[in-house]
C-alpha positions in Angstrom: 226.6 234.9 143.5 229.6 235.0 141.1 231.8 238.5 141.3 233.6 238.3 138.1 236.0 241.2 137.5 237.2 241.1 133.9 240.8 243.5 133.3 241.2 244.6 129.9 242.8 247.1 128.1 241.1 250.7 126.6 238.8 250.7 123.5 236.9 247.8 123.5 233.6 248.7 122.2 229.9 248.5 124.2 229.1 245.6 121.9 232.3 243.6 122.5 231.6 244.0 126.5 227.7 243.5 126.2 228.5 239.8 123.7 232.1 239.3 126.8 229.1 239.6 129.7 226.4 237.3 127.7 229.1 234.6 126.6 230.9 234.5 130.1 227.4 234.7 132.2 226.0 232.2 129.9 229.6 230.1 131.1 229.0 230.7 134.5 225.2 229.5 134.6 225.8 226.3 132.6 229.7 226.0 135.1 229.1 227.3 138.0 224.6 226.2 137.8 224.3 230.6 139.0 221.2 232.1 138.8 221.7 234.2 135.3 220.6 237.0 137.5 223.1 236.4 140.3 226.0 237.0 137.9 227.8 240.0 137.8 230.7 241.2 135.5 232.6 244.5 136.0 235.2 245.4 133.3 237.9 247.8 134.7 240.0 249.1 132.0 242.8 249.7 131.4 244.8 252.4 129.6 247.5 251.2 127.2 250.5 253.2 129.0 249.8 251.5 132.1 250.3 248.3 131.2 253.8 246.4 129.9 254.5 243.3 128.9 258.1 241.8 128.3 259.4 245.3 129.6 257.4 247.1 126.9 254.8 249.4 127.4 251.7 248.6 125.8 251.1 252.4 124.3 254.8 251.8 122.7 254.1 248.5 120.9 250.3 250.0 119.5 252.8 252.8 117.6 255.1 250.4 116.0 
C-alpha cells in the first residue's frame, strides 16, 4: 500500500487537493500497478511563515 505524504504550502483549495489525489493515485496505479484503493495521500500544510527559501521567508516574498 503506497503512503504518500504530499507538503505544500496554505491555501490550496479542496478542488486542487481532490484533482492532486486523483492525478497522483491515478500515477501510482498505472507506476507502482497499486490497488486504486490501497493508495493513500495525506497533504500536511504548511503556513507561509514557516517556510524560507534562499533565506527568505515565504510570508515576506507573498507581500512583495
Amino acid at each position: 500500500m503506497p503512503n504518500i505524504t504530499v507538503e505544500l504550502l496554505s491555501g490550496r483549495t479542496l478542488d486542487q487537493r481532490r484533482e492532486f489525489a486523483e492525478a497522483v493515485t491515478a500515477a501510482a496505479v498505472d507506476i507502482l500497478k497499486a490497488r486504486r484503493a490501497a493508495v493513500r495521500i495525506r497533504f500536511d500544510e504548511i503556513e507561509r511563515e514557516d517556510v524560507a527559501n534562499g533565506g527568505t521567508l515565504e510570508s515576506d516574498r507573498s507581500a512583495t
